[in-house]
Every structure is written in structure tokens, then in C-alpha cells.
Backbone bond lengths (Angstrom), bond angles and torsions (degrees), N, CA, C in turn:
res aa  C-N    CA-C-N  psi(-1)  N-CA   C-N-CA  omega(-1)  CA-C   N-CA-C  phi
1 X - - - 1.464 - - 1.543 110.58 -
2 X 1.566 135.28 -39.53 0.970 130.04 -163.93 1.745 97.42 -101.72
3 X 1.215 119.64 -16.43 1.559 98.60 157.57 1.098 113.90 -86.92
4 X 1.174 144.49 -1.19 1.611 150.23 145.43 1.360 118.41 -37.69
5 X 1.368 112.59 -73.26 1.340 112.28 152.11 1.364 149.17 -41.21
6 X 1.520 109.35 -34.49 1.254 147.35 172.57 1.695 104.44 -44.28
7 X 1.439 107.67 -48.66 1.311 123.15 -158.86 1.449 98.56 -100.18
8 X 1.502 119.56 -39.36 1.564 121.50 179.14 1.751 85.13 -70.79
9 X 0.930 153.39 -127.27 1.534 151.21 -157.51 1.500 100.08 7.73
10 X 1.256 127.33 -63.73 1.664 140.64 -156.20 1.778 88.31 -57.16
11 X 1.596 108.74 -53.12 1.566 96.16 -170.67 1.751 114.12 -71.39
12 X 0.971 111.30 -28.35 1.266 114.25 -146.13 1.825 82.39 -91.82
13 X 1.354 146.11 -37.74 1.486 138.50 173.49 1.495 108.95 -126.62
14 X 1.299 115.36 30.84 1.554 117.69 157.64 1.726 102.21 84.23
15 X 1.354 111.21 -179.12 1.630 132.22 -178.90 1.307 93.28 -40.66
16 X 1.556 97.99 -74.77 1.739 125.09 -145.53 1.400 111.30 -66.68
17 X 1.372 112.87 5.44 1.897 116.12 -164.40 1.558 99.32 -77.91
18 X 1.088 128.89 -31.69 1.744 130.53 170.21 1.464 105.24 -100.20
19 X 0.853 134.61 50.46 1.484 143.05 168.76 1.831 91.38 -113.88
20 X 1.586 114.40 140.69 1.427 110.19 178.53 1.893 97.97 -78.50
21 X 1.552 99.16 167.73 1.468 108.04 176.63 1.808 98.21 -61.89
22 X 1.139 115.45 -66.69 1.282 102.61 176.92 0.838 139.59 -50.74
23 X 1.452 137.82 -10.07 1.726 128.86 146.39 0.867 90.18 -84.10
24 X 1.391 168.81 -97.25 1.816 138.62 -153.25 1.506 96.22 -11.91
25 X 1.426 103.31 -89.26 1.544 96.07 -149.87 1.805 107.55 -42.22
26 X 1.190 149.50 -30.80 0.711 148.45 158.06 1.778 135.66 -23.35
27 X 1.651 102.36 -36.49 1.585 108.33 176.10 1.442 109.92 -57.53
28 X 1.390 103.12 158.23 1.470 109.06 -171.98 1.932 102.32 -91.16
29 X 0.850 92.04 131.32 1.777 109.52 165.52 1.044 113.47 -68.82
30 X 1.698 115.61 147.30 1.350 122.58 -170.75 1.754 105.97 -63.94
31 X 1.100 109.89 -28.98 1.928 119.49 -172.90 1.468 88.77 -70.26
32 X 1.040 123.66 -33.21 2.312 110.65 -172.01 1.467 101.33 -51.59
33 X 1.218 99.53 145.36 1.474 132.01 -165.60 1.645 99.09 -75.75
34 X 1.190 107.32 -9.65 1.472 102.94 -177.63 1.624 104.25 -107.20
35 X 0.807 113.09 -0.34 2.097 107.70 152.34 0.868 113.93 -77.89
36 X 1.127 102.22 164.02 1.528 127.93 -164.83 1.892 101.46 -104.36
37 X 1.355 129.35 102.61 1.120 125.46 -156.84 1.678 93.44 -104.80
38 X 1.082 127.22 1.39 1.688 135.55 145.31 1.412 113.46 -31.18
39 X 1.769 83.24 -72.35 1.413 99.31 -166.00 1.780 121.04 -74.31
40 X 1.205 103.28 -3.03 1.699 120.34 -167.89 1.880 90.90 -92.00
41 X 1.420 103.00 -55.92 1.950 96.62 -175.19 1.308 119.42 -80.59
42 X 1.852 113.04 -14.60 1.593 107.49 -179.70 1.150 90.21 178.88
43 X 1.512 129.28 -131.31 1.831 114.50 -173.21 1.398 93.39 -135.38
44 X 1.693 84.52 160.33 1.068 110.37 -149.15 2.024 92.77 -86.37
45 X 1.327 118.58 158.03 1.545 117.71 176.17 1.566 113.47 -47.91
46 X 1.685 97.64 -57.10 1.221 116.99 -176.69 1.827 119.78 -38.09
47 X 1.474 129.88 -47.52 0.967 129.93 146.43 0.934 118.92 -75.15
48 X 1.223 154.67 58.20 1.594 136.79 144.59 1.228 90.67 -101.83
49 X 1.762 146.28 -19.22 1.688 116.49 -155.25 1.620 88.95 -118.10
50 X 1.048 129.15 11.01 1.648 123.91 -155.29 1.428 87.73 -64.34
51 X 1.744 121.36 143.05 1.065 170.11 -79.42 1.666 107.82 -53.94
52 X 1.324 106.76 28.28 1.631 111.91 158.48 1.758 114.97 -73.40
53 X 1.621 108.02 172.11 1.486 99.80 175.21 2.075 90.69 -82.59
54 X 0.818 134.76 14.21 1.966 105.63 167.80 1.315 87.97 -119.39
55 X 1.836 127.28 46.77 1.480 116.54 143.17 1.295 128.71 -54.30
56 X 1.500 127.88 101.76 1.147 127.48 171.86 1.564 135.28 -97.58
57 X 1.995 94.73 47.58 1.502 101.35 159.05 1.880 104.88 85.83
58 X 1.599 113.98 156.07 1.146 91.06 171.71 1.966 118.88 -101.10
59 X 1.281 90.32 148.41 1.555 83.96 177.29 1.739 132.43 -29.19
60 X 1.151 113.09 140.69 1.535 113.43 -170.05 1.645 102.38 -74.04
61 X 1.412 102.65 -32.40 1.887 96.04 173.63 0.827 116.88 -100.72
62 X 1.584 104.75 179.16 1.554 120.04 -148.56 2.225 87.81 -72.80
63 X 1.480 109.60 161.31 1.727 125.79 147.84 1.175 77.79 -137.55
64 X 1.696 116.56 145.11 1.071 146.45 -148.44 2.198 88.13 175.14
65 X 1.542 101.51 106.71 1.227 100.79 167.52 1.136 145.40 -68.77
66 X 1.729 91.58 -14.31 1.699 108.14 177.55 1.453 104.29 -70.84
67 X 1.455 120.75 -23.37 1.425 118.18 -164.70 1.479 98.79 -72.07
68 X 1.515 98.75 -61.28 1.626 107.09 -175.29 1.540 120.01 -32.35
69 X 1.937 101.47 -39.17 1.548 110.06 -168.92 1.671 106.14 -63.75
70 X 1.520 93.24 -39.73 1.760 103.15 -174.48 1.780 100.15 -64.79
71 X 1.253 129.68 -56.43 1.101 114.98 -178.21 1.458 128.49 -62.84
72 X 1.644 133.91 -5.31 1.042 140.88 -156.37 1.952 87.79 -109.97
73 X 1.066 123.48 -38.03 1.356 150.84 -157.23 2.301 94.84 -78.25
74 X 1.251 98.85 -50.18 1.517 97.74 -169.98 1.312 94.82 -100.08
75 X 1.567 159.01 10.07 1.198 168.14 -174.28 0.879 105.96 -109.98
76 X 1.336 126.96 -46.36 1.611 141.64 -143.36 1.795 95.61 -105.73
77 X 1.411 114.28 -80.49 1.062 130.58 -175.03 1.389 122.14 -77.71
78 X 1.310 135.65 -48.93 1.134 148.59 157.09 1.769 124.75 -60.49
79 X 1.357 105.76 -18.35 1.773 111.85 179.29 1.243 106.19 67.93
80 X 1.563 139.38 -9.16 1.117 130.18 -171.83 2.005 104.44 -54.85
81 X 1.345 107.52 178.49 1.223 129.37 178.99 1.461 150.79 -134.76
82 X 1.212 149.85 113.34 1.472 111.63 -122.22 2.004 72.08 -155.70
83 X 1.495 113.80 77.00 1.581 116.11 -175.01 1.215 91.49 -77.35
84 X 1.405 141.43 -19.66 1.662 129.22 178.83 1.098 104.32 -66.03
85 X 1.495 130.80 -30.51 1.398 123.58 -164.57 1.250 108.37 -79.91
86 X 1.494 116.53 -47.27 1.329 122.81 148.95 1.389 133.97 11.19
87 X 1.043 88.22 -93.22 1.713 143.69 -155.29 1.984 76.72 -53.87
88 X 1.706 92.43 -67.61 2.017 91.37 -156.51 1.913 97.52 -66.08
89 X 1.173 112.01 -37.51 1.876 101.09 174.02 1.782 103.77 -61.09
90 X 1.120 128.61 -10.06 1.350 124.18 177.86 1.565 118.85 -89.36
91 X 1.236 96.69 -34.48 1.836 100.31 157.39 0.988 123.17 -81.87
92 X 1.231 126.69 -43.63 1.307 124.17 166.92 1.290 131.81 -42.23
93 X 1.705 111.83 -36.08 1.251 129.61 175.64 1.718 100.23 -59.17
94 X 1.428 110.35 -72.46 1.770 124.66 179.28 1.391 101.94 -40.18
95 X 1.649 130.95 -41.38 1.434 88.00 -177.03 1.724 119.17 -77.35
96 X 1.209 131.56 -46.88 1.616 130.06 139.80 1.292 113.04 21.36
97 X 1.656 96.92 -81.31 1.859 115.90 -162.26 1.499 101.24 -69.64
98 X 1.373 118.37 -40.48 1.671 119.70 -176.73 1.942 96.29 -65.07
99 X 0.965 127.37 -48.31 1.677 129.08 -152.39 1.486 73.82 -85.98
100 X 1.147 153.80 -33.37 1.792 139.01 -168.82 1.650 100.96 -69.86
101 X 1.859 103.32 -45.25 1.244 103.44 -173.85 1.363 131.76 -51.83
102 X 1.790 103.96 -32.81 1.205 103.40 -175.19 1.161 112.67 -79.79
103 X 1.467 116.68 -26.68 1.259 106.82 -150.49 2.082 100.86 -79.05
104 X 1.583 101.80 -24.38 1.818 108.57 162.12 1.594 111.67 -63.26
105 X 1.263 136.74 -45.29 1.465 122.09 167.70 1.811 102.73 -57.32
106 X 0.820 114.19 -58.44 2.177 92.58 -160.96 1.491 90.05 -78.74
107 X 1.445 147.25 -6.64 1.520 114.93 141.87 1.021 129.47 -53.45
108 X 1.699 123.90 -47.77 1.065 131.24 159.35 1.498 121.59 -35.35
109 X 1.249 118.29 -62.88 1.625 113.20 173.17 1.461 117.61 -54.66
110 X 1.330 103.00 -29.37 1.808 104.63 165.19 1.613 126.23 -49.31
111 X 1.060 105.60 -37.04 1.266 126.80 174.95 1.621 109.53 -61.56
112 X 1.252 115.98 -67.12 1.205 119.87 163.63 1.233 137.21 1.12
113 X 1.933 121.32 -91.78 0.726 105.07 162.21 1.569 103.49 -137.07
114 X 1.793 117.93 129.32 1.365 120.02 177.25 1.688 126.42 -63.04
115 X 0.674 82.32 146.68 1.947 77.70 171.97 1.304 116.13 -37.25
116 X 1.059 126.14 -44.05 1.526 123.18 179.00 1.032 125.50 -61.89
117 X 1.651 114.36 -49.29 1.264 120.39 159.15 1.733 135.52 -44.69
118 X 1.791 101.39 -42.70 1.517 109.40 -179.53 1.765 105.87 -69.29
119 X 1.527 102.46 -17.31 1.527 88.47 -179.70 1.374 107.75 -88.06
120 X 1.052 119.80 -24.76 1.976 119.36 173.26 1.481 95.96 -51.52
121 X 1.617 124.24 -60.94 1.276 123.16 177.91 1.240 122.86 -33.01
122 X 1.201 115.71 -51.50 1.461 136.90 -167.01 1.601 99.90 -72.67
123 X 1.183 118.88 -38.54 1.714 95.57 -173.89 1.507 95.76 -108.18
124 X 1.175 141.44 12.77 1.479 125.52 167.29 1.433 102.40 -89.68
125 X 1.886 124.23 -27.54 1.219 123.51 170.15 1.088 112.44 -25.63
126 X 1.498 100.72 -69.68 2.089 133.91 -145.34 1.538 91.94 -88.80
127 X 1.421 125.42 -19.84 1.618 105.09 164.68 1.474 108.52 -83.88
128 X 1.276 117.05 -31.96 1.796 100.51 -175.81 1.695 106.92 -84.36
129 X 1.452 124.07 18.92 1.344 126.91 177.23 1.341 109.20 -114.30
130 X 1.453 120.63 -9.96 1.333 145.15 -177.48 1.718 93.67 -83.03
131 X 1.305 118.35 -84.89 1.154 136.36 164.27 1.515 120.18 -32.10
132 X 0.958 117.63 -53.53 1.818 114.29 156.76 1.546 119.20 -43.55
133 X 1.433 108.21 -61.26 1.442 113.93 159.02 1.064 134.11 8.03
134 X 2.134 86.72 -80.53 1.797 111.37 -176.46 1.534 122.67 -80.31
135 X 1.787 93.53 -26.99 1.699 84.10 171.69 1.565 113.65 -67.63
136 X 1.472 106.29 -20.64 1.599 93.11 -170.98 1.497 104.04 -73.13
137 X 1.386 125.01 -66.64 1.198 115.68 170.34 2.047 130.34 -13.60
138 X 1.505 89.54 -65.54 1.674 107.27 -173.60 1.493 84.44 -55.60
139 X 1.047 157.96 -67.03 1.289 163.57 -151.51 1.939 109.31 -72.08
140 X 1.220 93.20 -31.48 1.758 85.02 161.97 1.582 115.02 -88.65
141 X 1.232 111.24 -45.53 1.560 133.77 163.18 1.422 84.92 -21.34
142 X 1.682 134.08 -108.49 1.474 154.24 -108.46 1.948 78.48 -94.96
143 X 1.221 142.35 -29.86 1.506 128.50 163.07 1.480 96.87 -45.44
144 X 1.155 108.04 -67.43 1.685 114.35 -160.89 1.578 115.11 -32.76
145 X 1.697 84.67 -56.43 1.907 103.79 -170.86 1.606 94.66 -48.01
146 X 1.894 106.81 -72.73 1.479 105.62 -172.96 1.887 114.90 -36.94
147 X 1.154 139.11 -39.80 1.321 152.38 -157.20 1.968 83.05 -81.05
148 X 1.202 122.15 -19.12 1.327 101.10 -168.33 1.678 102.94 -129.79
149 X 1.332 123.45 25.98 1.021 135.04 -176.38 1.645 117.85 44.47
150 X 1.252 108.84 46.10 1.567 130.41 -175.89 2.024 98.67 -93.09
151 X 0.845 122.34 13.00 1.682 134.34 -173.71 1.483 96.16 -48.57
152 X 1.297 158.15 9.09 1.199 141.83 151.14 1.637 98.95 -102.65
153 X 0.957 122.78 -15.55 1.873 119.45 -165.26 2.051 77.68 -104.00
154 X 1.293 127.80 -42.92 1.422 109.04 -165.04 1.661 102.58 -75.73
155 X 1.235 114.75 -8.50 1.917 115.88 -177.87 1.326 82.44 -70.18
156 X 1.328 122.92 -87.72 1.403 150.88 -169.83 1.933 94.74 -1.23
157 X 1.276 98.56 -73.98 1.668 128.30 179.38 1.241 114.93 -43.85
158 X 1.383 116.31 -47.63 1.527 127.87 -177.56 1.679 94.59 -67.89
159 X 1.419 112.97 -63.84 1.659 91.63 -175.14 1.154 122.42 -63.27
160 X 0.875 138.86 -0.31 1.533 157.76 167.53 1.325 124.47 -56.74
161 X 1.728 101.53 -67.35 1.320 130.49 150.32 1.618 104.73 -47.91
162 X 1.343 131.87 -66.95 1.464 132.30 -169.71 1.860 114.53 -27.53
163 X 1.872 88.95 -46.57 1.507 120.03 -162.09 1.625 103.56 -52.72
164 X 1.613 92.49 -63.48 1.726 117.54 168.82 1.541 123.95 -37.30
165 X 1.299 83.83 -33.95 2.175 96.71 -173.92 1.313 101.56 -53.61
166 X 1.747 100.24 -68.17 1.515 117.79 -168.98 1.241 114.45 -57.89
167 X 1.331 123.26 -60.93 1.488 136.61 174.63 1.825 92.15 -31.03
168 X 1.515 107.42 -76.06 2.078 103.13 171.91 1.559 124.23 -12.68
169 X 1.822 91.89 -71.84 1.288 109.17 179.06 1.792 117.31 -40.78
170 X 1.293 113.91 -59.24 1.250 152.22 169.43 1.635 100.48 -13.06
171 X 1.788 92.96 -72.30 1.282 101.22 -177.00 1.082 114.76 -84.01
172 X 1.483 145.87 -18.36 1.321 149.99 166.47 1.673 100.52 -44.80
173 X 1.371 117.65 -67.45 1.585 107.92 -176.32 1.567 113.83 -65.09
174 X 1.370 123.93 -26.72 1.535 102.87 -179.52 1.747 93.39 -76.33
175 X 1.005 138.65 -47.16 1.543 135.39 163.63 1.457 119.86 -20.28
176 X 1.480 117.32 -36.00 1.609 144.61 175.35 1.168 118.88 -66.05
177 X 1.384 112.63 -58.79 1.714 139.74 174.61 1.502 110.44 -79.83
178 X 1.048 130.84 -12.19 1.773 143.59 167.38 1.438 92.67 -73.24
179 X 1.354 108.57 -84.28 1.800 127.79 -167.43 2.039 108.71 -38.20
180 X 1.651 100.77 -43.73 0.964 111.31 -179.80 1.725 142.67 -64.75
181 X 1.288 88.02 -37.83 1.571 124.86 152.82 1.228 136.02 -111.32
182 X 1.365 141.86 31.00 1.268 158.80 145.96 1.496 103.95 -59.06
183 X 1.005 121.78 145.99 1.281 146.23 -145.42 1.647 131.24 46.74
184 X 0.613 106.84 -9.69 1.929 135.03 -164.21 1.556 90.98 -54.02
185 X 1.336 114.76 -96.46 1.473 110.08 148.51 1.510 138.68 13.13
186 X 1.044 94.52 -44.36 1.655 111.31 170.21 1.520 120.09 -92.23
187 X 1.667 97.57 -49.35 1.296 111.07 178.47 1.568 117.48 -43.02
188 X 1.449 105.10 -65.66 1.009 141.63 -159.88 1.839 95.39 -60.65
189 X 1.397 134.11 -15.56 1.322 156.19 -155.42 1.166 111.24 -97.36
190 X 1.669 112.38 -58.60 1.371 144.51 -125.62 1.690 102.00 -166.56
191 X 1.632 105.45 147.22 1.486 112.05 -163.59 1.671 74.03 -162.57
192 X 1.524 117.22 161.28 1.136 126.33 -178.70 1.581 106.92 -141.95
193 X 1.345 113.71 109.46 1.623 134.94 -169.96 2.148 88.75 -42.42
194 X 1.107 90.52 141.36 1.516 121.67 -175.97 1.897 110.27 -85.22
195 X 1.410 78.72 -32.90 1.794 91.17 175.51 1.440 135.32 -96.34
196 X 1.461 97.24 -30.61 1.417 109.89 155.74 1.138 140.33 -118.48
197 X 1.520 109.98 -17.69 1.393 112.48 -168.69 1.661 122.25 103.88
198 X 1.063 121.62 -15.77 1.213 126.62 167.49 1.435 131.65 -62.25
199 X 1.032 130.89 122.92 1.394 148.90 -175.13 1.718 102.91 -56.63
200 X 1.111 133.64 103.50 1.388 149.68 142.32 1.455 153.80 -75.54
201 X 1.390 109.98 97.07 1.678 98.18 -157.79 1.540 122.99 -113.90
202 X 1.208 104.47 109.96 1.231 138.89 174.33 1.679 122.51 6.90
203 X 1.706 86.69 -42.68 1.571 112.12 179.80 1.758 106.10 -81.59
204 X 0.973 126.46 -19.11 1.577 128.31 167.59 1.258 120.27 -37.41
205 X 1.494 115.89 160.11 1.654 96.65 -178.78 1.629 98.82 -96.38
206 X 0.908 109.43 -166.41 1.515 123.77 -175.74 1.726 100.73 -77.83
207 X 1.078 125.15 -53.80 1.357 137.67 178.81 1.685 96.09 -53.94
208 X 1.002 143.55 -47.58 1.367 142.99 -166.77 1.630 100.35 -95.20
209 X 1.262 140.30 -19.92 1.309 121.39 155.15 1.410 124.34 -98.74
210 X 1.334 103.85 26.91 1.234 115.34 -162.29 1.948 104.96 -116.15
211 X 2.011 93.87 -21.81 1.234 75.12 -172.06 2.245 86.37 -108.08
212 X 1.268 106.37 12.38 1.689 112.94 144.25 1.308 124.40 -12.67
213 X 1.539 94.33 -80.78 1.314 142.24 -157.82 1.765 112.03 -78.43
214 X 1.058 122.02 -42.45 1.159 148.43 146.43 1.256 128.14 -38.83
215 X 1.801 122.84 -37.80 0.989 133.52 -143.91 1.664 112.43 -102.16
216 X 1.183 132.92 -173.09 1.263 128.16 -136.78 1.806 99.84 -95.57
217 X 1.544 102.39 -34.80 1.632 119.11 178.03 1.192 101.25 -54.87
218 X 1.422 104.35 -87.62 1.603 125.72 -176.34 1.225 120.26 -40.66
219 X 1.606 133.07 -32.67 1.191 111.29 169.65 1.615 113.83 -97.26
220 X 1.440 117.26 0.39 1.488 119.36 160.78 1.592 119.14 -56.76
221 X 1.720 102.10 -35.88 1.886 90.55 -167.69 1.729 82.62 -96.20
222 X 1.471 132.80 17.33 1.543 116.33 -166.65 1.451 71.60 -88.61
223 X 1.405 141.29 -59.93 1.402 150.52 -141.40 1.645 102.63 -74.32
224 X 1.101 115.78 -26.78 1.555 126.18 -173.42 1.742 113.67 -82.77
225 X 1.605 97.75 -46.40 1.482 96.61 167.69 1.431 124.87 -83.10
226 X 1.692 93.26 -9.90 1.910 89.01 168.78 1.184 105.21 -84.54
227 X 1.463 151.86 -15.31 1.349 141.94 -145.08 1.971 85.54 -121.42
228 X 1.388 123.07 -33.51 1.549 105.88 178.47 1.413 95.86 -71.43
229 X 1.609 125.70 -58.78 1.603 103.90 -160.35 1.511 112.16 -76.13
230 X 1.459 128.99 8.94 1.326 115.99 148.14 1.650 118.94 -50.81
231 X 1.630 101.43 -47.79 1.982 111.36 -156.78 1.529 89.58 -89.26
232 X 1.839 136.53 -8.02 1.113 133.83 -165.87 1.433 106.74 -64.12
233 X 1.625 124.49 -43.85 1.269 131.89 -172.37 1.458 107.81 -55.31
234 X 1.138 108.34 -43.42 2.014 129.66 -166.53 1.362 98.56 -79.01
235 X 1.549 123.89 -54.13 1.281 104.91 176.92 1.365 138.56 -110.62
236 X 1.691 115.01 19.53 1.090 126.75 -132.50 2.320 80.76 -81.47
237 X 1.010 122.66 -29.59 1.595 129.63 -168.35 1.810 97.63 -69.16
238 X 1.158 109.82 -6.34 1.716 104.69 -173.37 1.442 104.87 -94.25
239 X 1.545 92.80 -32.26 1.952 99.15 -173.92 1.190 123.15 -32.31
């Protein structure tokens, strides 16, 4: 009988009608510092990657839909305004977009130059420093001879030296054309998404960068950098 009633009361003044006044007053307000004011002006980081690999966990504050309803409700209908709420989903956004940024510049330098390449670098260096070496030497050497009237042993030396020049030269321009075109190879492979950071290769079919683009990452930070450079104009003087 008294859960009978229990349930006739519940319909007739809702859940909360046997709840005491003092736990009412108790619920947290959409203004408590422990919402998530992300999720109140647009979304929050925390859901955009859920069950991707850049899941980053669920938010430490409260989403609570009633809040959202109340904030959509005095924004919407009422015109009220709430630039604090703003303001913290607008930093929040920048730190995101700044930690995306970096992590697209040192892909970018990845690109650059691969390991394979820095080691071509590396030993055409140490051969044209090898070779510098000997011309300097051979070149004090064939002074000496001339200083001692050795002029058939300093000819000898000079073409010798001549040999060395070119051979230098030689390697100086493939050293030129290495430096010059290093990374290309890669480039030409690989492209690195602007929006997220993801590594993209060129050779893919259309159907496979297609479902990229589409996909749960990429259009999470597309939604993130559209929603900061909306609040960027408004808050860009606080930065």
C-alpha cells in the first residue's frame, strides 16, 4: 500500500516531491565551479575522442543535462549572457589547439629529414672534411718541395693535388643536390593533416583519405578550431 502511493505521489509531483527541502537546496547550480562550462557553451574536449586512440578520459566535472537545458533555455530564449562561461570554454579550447599545434610542427620536421637521409649527410660531411684535410696538407707539402728546389717531385704533387681539387669539388655538388632535395622523398609520400596532425600519404586511394576526413579525430579538432576562432575575436585581448 505505501509503495502504491509512493508511486501515485511520484506521478502526480514528479521524482523529487519526497526528496527533503534540504537536499534540494543542496543540488549544484549550473554557475558551481564544478561544471563543466565547455560542455554548457558547446562541447566539451573530453567527448569529442571517446573510444578513439586520442581518448582523453572522462571529464573531471560534472555534464549534467539539466544544466545544459538551463543554459540553452536563458541564452536562447531569455538573451541572457554568461561571457564567463565563455571566456573558460575559450581557454580551454587554446590549450587543445596549442598542444595539436605542436605536436603538427615536429611532424612536420619529421618530414624533413629521415634517418636515412641525415646519415647520407653525415658521411658526405666527414668525406669533404677528410678531403679538405689532404689538400691542406699536399698544399703545405708541394710549398716545402718548391722552398727546396724539389720542382719535379712538386709537379708530380700539384697534379695530385689538382686530382684532389676536383674529386672535392665533385663531392661538394652531390653534397648540394643531397641538402637540396632531402626530404622530397618523403614529402612527396606523406603530407601531415593541418587539422589534426595526422600523417597522410599521398599514395592512398581517395576512398581511404576520404574516410580521414570523415573520421572521428579529424573532425573533432575541425569542430574545436571552429568553435575557438568563433570566441577568438571576443577573447583574443585576454590571451
Amino acid at each position: 500500500m505505501a509503495e502504491y502511493q509512493r508511486r501515485l505521489l511520484e506521478q502526480l509531483m514528479g521524482k523529487d516531491a519526497l526528496i527533503s527541502p534540504a537536499v534540494r537546496r543542496r543540488e549544484t547550480l549550473m554557475s558551481d565551479h564544478r561544471v563543466c562550462k565547455s560542455f554548457l557553451v558547446g562541447t566539451c574536449p573530453h567527448d569529442l575522442f571517446i573510444g578513439t586512440k586520442q581518448d582523453i578520459g572522462k571529464c573531471p566535472l560534472l555534464h549534467l543535462e539539466k544544466h545544459k537545458l538551463e543554459y540553452e533555455y536563458l541564452t536562447k530564449k531569455k538573451g541572457q549572457q554568461f561571457p564567463e562561461f565563455e571566456y573558460d570554454y575559450y581557454v580551454n579550447l587554446q590549450r587543445y589547439i596549442k598542444d595539436i599545434d605542436r605536436t603538427i610542427e615536429t611532424a612536420l620536421k619529421r618530414l624533413e629529414h629521415t634517418p636515412e637521409e641525415k646519415a647520407k649527410i653525415a658521411a658526405v660531411t666527414k668525406e669533404l672534411d677528410s678531403l679538405d684535410i689532404q689538400i691542406g696538407l699536399m698544399t703545405q707539402e708541394i710549398d716545402c718541395l718548391v722552398e727546396v728546389n724539389q720542382n719535379l717531385k712538386s709537379l708530380y704533387e700539384s697534379v695530385k693535388l689538382n686530382e684532389l681539387c676536383k674529386k672535392r669539388e665533385e663531392l661538394a655538388e652531390q653534397a648540394r643536390n643531397l641538402v637540396e632535395n632531402v626530404g622530397q622523398s618523403a614529402q612527396q609520400k606523406l603530407q601531415v593533416c593541418e587539422q589534426c596532425g595526422a600523417y597522410l600519404s599521398r599514395l592512398d586511394s581517395d576512398r581511404r583519405l576520404a574516410d580521414h576526413f570523415i573520421g572521428k579525430i579529424h573532425l573533432g579538432y575541425v569542430q574545436m578550431r571552429s568553435a575557438y576562432e568563433e570566441l577568438h575575436s571576443k577573447f583574443k585581448s585576454y590571451s
